[in-house]
N, C-alpha and C positions, 0 to 999 in steps of 0.2 A: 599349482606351483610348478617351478618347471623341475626338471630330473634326467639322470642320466640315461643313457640312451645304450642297451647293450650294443657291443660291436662286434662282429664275424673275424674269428682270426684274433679277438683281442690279445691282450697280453696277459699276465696271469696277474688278481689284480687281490690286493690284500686289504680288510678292509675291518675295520673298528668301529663300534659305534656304544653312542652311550647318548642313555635320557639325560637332557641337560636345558635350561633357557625354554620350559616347557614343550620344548620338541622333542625331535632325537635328533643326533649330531652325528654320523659320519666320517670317519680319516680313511680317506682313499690312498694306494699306494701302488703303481703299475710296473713290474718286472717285468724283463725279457722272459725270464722261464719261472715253472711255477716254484722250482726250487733252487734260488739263489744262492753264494754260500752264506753259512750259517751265521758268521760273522753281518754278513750284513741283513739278514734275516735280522736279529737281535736288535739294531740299529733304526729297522725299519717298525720292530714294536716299540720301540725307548719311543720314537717319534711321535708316535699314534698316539699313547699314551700322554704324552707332555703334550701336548697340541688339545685335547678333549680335557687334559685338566690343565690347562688354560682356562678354559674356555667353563669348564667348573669354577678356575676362582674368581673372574670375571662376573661371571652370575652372582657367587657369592659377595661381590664390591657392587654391584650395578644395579642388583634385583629389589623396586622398589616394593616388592610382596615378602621379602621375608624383613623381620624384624630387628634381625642383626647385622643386616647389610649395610656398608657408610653410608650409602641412599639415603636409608633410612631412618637410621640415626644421627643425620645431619637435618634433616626435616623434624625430627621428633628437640632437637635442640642436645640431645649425648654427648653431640661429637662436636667441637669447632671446627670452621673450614679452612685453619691454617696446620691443623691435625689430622686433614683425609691424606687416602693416598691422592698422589700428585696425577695420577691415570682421571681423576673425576675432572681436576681441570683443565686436563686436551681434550677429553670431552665434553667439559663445556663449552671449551671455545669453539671444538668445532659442529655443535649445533646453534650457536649464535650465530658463524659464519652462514652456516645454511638456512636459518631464520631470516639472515638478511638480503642473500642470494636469491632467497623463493618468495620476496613478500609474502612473508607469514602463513606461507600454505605446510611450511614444516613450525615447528615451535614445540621446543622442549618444557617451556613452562605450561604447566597444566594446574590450574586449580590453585594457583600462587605459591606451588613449587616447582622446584627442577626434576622431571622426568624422561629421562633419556630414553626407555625401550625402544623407542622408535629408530634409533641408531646406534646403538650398543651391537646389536644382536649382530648385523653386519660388519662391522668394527673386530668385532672380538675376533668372529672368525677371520679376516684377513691377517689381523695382527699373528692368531697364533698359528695361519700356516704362513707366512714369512718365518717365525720365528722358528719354528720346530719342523715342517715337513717340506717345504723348499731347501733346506741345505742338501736332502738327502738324494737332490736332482744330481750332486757332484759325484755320487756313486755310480760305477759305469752300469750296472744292471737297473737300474732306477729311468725308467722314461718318462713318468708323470706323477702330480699328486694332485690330492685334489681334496678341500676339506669343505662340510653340508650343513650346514642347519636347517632344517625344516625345509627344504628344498632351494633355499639360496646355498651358490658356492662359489668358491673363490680358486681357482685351476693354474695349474704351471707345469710346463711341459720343458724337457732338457732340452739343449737347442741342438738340431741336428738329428732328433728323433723322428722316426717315423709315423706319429701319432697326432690324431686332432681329437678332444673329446668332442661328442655326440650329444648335445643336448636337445631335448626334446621340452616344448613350449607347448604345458597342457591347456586344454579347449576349457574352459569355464561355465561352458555353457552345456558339454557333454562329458560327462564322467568318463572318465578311461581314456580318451581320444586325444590326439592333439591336432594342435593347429599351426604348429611349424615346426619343424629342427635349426640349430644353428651348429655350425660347426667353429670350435674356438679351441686355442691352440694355449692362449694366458688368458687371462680377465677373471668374470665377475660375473654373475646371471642372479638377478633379484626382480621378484613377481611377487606383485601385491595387489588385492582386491575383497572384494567379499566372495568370493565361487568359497571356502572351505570356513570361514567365521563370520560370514554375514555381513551386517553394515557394521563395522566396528572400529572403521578409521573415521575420525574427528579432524572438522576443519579448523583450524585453532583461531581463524578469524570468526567463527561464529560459535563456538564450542558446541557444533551438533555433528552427529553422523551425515557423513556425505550421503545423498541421497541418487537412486542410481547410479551408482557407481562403478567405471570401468575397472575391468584386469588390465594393473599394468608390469612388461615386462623391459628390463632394461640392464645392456649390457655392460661393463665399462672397464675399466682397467683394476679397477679395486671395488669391493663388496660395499667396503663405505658409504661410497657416493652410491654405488646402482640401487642398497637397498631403500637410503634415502631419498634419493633419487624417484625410484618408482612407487615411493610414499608421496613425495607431490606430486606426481604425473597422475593420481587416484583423486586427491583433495582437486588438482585443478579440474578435473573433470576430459570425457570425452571430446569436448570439441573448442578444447585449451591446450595450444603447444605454445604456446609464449612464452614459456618456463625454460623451454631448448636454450632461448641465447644466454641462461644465465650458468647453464649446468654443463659443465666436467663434457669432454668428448665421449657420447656415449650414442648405443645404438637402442633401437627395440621396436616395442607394437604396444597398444592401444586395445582393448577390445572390450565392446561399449555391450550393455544389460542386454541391446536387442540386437548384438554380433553384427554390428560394424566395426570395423578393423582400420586403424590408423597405423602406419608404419614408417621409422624412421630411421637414416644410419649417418655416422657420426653429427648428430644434431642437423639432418636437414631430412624432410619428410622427403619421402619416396611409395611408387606405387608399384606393386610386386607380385609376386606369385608367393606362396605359403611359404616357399623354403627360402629362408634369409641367411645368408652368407656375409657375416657380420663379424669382424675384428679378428678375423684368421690369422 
């Protein structure tokens, strides 16, 4: 998964987290000093706070594992679908959209229901740092924020700051190690594969686990598309970029069971050195 990257000199960085959406979740907050005034110290935990419970009630509208979720209850027959919240229907339309976009290498129907996890997880979080920890970019002591699930994140940076986050694109193939840095200043960084849960993505054309199956990482302007995004970049396999002309301007890498490396930046392949310098 990829992950942040400490920095030399950073800035002092304030940070939340909470088990949520079967991971842990993250709310990054980067000040000029480590003690801002109080006032907006305050501001910067309301933030944290409402952003990860977002992202809590999200799971609880979304999560087809618990029993009380509209998911759930809509598949069980509880709930009519003109009584959910109105949130299940932008996401549905926008996995149909991407069911259509990727020739069925994305597909939220599974087993002849509607199941989203596949794009929720990234969804939620963009949504709830637009809503909650982007404003607090307008505070002059505020340089970045940044909010994680599970190793996908969604980043914004004041304009005129001095700051790039530091992400670091782990090796799949060697625990602990990585195999590129990017350096990104707004967007979106979502990695998908089997290195941490095995073969466990399903090609909805064939309803089986992909079989060798690359780590893919993909960067984009919002979490949405790169988490979904690098959900087909996996189904299509290693030596399938035909998916680029249908997908969202986005950058990233490829890296196949026996460490071949495919690398791409705004939708056109390219051949590089490990450090990619992608949507700065």
């Amino acid at each position: 998964m990829s992950a942040a990257l400490p920095a030399r000199g950073a800035p002092h960085r304030h940070v939340r987290t909470a088990a949520l959406m079967g991971t842990v979740a993250s709310a990054h907050v980067l000040t000029t000093t480590a003690s801002p005034d109080p006032a907006v110290i305050a501001r910067i935990a309301d933030a944290q706070a409402a952003a990860l419970g977002e992202l809590h009630e999200l799971d609880a509208l979304f999560s087809p594992f618990r029993t009380d979720s509209q998911i759930s209850r809509l598949r069980d027959g509880a709930l009519h679908p003109e009584d959910a919240d109105p949130r299940i229907l932008e996401v549905c339309e926008a996995c149909v959209r991407l069911a259509a976009e990727s020739d069925r290498r994305f597909d939220a129907n599974r087993n002849g229901w509607f199941d989203p996890t596949g794009y929720v997880k990234g969804w939620a979080v963009e949504r709830a740092t637009s809503h909650h920890l982007a404003p607090l970019l307008a505070e002059d002591e505020v340089i970045a924020v940044g909010l994680s699930a599970g190793g996908d994140m969604q980043l914004r940076t004041a304009p005129g700051a001095d700051w790039t986050w530091n992400i670091g694109i782990a090796d799949p193939l060697r625990p602990g190690a990585l195999r590129a840095r990017v350096p990104l200043r707004d967007g979106a960084v979502a990695t998908s594969g089997p290195a941490e849960r095995g073969a466990h993505i399903v090609d909805p054309r064939t309803g089986s686990a992909v079989r060798e199956a690359p780590t893919a990482t993909v960067i984009a302007e919002r979490l949405s598309d790169a988490d979904a995004w690098a959900t087909i970049a996996v189904v299509a396999g290693f030596d399938d970029l035909t998916w680029l002309r249908a997908a969202p301007d986005c950058s990233g890498m490829l890296i196949a069971s026996d460490g071949r490396v495919r690398r791409w930046v705004h939708g056109v392949e390219v051949a590089g050195a490990d450090e990619l310098a992608l949507l700065g």
